[in-house]
Each structure stands twice: as structure tokens, then as C-alpha cells.
C-alpha positions as CSV (number, residue, x, y, z in Angstrom):
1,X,-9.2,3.6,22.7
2,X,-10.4,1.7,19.8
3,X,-13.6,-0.1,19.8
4,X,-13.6,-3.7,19.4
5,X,-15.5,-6.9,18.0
6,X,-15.0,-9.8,19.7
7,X,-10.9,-9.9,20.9
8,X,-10.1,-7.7,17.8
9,X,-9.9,-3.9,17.9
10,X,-11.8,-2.3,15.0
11,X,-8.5,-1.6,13.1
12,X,-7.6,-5.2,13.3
13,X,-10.6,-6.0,12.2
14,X,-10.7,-3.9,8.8
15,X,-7.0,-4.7,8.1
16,X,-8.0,-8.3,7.9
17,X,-11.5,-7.5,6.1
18,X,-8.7,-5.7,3.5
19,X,-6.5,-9.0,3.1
20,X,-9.1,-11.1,2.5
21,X,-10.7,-8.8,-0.3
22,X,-6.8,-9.2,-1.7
23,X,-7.3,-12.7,-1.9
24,X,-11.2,-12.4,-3.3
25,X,-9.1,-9.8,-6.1
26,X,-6.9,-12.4,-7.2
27,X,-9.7,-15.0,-7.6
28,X,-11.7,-12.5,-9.7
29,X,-8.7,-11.7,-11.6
30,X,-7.8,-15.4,-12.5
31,X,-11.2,-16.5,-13.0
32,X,-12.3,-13.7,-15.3
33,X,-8.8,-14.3,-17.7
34,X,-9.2,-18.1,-17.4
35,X,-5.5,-18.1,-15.7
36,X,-4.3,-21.5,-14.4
37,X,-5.5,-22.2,-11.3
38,X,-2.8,-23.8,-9.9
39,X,-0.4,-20.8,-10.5
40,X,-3.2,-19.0,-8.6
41,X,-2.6,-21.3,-5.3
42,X,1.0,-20.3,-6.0
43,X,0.5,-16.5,-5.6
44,X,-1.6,-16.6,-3.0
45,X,0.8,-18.9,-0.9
46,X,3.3,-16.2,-1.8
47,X,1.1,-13.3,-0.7
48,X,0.4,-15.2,2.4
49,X,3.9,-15.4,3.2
50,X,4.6,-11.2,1.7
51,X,2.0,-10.1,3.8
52,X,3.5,-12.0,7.0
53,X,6.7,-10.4,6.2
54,X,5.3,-7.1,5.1
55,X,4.5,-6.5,8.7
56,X,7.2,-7.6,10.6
57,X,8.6,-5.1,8.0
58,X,6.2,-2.1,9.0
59,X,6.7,-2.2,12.7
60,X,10.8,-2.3,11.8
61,X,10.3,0.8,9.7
62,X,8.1,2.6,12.3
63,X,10.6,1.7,15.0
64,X,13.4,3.0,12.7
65,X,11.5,6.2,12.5
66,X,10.8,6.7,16.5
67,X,14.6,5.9,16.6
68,X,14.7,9.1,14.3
69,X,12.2,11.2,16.1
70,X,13.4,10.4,19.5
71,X,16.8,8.9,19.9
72,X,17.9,9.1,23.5
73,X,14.6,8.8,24.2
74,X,13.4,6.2,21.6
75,X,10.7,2.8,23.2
76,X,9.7,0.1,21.2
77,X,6.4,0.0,19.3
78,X,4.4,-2.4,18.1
79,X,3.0,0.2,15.7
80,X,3.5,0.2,12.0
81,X,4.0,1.9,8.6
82,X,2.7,1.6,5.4
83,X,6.2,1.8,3.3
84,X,8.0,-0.6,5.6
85,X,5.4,-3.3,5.0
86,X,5.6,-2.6,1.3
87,X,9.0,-2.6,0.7
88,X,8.8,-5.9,2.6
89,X,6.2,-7.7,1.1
90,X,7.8,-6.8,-2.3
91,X,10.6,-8.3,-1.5
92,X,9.6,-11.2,-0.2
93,X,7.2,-11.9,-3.1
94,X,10.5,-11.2,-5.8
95,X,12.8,-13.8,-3.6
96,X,9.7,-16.3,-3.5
97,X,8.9,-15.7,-7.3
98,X,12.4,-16.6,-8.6
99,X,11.7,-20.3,-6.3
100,X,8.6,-21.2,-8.1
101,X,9.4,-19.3,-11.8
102,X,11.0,-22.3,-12.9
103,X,8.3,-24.6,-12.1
104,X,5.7,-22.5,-13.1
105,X,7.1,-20.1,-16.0
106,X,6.9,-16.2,-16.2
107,X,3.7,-15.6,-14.4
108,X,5.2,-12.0,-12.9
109,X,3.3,-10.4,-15.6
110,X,-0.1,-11.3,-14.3
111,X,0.5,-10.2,-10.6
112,X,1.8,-7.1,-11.4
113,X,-1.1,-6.3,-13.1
114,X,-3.8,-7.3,-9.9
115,X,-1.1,-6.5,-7.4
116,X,-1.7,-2.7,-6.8
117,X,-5.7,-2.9,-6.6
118,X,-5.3,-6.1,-3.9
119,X,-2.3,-3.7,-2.1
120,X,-4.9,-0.5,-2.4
121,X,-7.7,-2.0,-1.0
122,X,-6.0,-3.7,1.8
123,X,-4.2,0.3,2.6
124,X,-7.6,1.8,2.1
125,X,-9.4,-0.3,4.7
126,X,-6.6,-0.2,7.1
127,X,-6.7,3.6,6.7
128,X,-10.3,3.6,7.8
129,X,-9.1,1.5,10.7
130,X,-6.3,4.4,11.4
131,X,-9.4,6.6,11.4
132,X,-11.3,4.4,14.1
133,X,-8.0,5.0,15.9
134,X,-7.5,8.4,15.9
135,X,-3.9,8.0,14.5
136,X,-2.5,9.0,11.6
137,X,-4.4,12.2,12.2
138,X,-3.8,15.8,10.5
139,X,-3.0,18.9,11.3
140,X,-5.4,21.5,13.1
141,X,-7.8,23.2,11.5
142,X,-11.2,25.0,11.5
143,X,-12.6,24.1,8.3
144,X,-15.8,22.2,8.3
145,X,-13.8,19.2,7.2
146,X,-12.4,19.3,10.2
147,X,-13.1,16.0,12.9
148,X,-12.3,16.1,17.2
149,X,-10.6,12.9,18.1
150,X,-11.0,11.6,21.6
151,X,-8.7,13.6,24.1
152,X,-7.7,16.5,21.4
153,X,-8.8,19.9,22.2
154,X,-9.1,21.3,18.0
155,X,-10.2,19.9,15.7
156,X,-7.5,18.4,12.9
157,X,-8.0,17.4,9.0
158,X,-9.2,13.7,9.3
159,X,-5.8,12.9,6.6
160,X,-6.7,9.3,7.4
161,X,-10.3,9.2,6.5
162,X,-8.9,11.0,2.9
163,X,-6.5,8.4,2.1
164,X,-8.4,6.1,2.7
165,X,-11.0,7.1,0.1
166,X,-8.4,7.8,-2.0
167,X,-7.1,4.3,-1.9
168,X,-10.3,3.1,-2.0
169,X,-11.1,4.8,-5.3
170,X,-7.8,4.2,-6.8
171,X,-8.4,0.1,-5.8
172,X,-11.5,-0.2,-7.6
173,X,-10.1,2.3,-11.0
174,X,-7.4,-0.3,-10.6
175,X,-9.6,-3.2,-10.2
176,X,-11.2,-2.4,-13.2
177,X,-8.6,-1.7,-15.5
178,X,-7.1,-5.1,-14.5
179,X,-10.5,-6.8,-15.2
180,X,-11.7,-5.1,-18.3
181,X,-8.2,-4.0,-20.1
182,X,-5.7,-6.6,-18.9
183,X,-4.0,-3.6,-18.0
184,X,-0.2,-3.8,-18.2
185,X,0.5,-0.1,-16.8
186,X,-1.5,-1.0,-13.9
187,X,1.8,-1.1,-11.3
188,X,3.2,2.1,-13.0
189,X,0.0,4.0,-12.4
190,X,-0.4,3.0,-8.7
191,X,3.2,4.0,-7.9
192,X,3.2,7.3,-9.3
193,X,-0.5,8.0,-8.6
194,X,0.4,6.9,-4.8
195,X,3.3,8.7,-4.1
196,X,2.3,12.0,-5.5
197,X,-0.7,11.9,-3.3
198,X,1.3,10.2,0.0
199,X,3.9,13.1,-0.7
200,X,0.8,16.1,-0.6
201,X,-0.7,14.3,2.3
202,X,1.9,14.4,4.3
203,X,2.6,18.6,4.5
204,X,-1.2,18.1,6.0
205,X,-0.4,15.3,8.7
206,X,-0.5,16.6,12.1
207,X,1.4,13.6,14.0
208,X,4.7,13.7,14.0
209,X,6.8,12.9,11.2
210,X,10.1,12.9,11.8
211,X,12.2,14.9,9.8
212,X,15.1,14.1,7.1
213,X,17.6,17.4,6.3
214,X,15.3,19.1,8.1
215,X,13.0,19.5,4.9
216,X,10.9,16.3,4.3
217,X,9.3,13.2,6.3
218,X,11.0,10.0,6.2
219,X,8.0,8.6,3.9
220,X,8.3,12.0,1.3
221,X,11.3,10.7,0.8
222,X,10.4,7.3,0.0
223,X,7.9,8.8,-2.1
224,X,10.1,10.3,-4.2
225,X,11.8,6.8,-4.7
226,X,8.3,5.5,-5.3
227,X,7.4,7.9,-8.3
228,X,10.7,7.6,-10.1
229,X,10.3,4.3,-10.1
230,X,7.0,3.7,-11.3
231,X,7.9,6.3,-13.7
232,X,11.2,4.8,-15.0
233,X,8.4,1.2,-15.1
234,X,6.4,2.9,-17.4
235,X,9.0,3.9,-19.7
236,X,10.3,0.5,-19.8
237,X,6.7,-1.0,-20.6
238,X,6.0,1.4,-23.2
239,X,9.9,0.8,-24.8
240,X,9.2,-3.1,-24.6
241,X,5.6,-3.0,-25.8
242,X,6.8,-0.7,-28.9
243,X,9.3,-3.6,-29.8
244,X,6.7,-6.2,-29.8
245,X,5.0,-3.9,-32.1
246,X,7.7,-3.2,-34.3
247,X,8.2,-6.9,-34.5
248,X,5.1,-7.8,-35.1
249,X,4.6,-5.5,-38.5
């Protein structure tokens, strides 16, 4: 059972504590580049409406999984995943993007470069919430790392409580790069840096997965997509950013 504030559990709680730190981002972002502020009530009206989506997306996903894991006997859930509600919100934000781009220009550029420490942070503290949870829990173990979650027996690798540092760290690297640098390899970094760790992670999760070809989880698979892309981003950038060079001379 999750503790609760108020009529929120504690993982409600921190998930919105992580949205709202998205929005705080963006204002630090825009403030600190002198970025027009009226493109900046744009994006966050498109967050708003990503983030809406993102979860409707994340309980589809998860219930596409349990359908995987359980068929015959598969039950709704109102639970939800991580990938589903970024593949989602991405999405969303691209089809709401090409409405406003011709009203207010090619300001893509910008968001993809604050986007992945506003996503991270948001993960990060919702991790901490899977933590309160007891979900999204490892597998057994009796290393000293190891943490007893109510009604378990042994003692399992607290996977959530890592990932969420992770993120955490990885948000404010992010944060700063975006701040100090104007980093344009900020989205390749958090893609690749992401899915090589959400791929490790999951060889040490001790709830069930579900299984593709009998080899990976659903979401190692995903991560595999996730890498190559930020990957194949990255090459892009650094082609297009050589032109501009060339060009420039």
C-alpha cells in the first residue's frame, strides 16, 4: 500500500512534483537564452496536451504487455509504462508542432534541446514513486544493496530506486548542457545514454517482464529502437552541423 498526502498516493504525488519541475525547466531554459516568450506559452500548451496523451499512452502499452504476459487470462490495468507514454507524448508533441510551426517558425530546435532533461526529471521522480510502491522492483538478492518490500519474503535489488538516480543525474548533466552549452546533441545523448542503461536494467528486474522470442522484454526491444535512433540523430547533427561549417569558411 502506498502512503498518501492528502487524496494522492505518494507516487501521484512525485509524478506531479516531476511535471511541474518540466514546466519550471522550460522557463529556465527560455529565460536564460532570452527565447520569445510567447513561443514558450506555445510549448508548454503542447506539453500539457503530450503529457495528457503520453498517459493514456502508458496504460495502453502496459495493457498491451499483460495481454502478452497473460492472454487467456489478461484484466485490465490502470497501471502504466514508461515507453508507452513516451512514444505517445512524442507524437502528440510532432502532430501539434507541425499546427503552430507555421505561425510561429522552426522552434523544434529549441525543445529538443530542453526536452530530455524536463522528460528525465519527470521519469526520475516518478521512479522514486515506483520505489514508495514497491513496483518495478528487482530481482532477489543478498547483497547489502538489497531492500524487503512489504509482503516479500527476500530481499530484491531496489532497480527502481537506481533508475531513478540515474535519471535524476542524467536530468541535471542534461540540464546543464542545455543551459551552459545550448547543447544541440542533448536528445541524441539522452536516447542512447537511456536505452543502454533501460536495456542493463532490465536483465536485473525481478517483476515480470514479459517475453519477446523468448530472449528479451518487450521494453529491451524498444530500447534497441531507442539507441539506433538516437544514434542515427547524432550522425545527422554532426553531418548537418559540418555543412554549416563548410559553408560558412
Amino acid at each position: 500500500m502506498l502512503p498518501s498526502i492528502g487524496i494522492f498516493d505518494t507516487y501521484s504525488v512525485l509524478l506531479i512534483i516531476g511535471i511541474l519541475l518540466c514546466f519550471v525547466y522550460l522557463h529556465i531554459f527560455y529565460a536564460r537564452h532570452k527565447k520569445n516568450k510567447i513561443v514558450l506559452y506555445v510549448v508548454e500548451i503542447q506539453a500539457l496536451i503530450s503529457i495528457i496523451v503520453g498517459i493514456i499512452f502508458a496504460i495502453l502499452f502496459e495493457n498491451l504487455y499483460e495481454l502478452i504476459k497473460y492472454k487467456d487470462q489478461y484484466t485490465w490495468t490502470w497501471a502504466m509504462t514508461f515507453y508507452g507514454g513516451l512514444i505517445g507524448g512524442a507524437i502528440t508533441f510532432i502532430l501539434t508542432y507541425f499546427f503552430f510551426k507555421k505561425k510561429y517558425g522552426n522552434y523544434i530546435k529549441d525543445v529538443l534541446i530542453i526536452a530530455p532533461s524536463c522528460i528525465c526529471i519527470a521519469h526520475g521522480l516518478g521512479r522514486v514513486g515506483c520505489f514508495c510502491a514497491g513496483c518495478c522492483y528487482g530481482i532477489e538478492t543478498t547483497s547489502w544493496i538489497g531492500v524487503k518490500f512489504p509482503g516479500m519474503e527476500n530481499k530484491v535489488i531496489p532497480t527502481n530506486l537506481i533508475e531513478a538516480i540515474f535519471l535524476i543525474i542524467l536530468s541535471i548533466a542534461l540540464l546543464i548542457f542545455a543551459l551552459k552549452l545550448d547543447l544541440k546533441y542533448n536528445f541524441p545523448i539522452y536516447l542512447i545514454a537511456y536505452g543502454i542503461f533501460r536495456f542493463i536494467i532490465e536483465f536485473y528486474r525481478g517483476d515480470e517482464r514479459g517475453q519477446l522470442l523468448n530472449t528479451l522484454s518487450p521494453s529491451q526491444f524498444i530500447s534497441i529502437g531507442i539507441i539506433l535512433s538516437g544514434i542515427i540523430y547524432a550522425i545527422y547533427l554532426f553531418i548537418k552541423n559540418k555543412k554549416q561549417l563548410e559553408k560558412s569558411q
